[in-house]
C-alpha positions in Angstrom: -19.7 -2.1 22.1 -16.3 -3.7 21.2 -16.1 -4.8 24.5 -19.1 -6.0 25.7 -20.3 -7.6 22.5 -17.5 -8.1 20.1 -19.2 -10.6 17.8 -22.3 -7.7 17.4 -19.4 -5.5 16.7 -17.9 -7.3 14.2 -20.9 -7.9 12.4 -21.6 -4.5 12.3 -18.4 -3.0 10.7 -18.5 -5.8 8.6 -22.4 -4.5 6.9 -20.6 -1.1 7.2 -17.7 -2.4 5.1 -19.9 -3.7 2.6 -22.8 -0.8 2.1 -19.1 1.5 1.7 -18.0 -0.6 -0.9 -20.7 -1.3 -2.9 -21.7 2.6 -2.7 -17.7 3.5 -3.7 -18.0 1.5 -6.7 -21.6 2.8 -7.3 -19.9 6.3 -7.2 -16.8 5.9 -9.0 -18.7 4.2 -11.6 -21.3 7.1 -12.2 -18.2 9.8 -12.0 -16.4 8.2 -14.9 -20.1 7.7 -16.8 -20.5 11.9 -16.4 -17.0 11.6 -18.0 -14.6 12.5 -15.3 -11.2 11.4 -16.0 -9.4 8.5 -13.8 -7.0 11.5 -12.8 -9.6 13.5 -10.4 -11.5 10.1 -9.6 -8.1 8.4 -8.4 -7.6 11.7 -6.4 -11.1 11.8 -5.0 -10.6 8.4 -3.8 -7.0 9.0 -2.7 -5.4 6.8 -5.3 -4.1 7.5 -8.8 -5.4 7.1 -12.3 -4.2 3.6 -13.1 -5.7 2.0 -9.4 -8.9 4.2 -10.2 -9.2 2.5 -13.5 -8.3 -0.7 -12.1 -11.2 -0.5 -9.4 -14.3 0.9 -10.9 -13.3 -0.1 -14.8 -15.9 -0.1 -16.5 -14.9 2.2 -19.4 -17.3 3.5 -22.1 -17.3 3.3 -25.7 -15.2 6.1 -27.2 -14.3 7.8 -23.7 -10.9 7.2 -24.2 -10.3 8.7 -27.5 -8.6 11.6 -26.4 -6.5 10.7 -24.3 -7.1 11.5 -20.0 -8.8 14.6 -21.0 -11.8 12.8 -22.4 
């Protein structure tokens, strides 16, 4: 397909891309929510705590009390 239609080929990793983004975030976001800690979500996503954090953010209220083990 990449070389007999590039431009369709490029459109098409480019939706895939997109739908993997938005369904990382989607996931990394409902880890944290079910109180995983950035540790095993920055490993899960082969990154560490701190990028983890740093990508899907969204902490809640009080989660952090505690420390990582939270």
């Amino acid at each position: 397909m990449t070389e007999s239609r590039p431009y369709a080929a490029a459109r098409a990793a480019a939706r895939f891309e997109r739908a993997a983004g938005a369904t990382a975030l989607l996931v990394g976001r409902r880890a944290r929510s079910s109180l995983m800690t950035w540790e095993y979500i920055g490993r899960a996503f082969g990154c560490g705590p701190e990028e983890a954090q740093k990508r899907f953010g969204e902490t809640l209220p009080g989660a952090e009390q505690g420390g990582e083990g939270a």
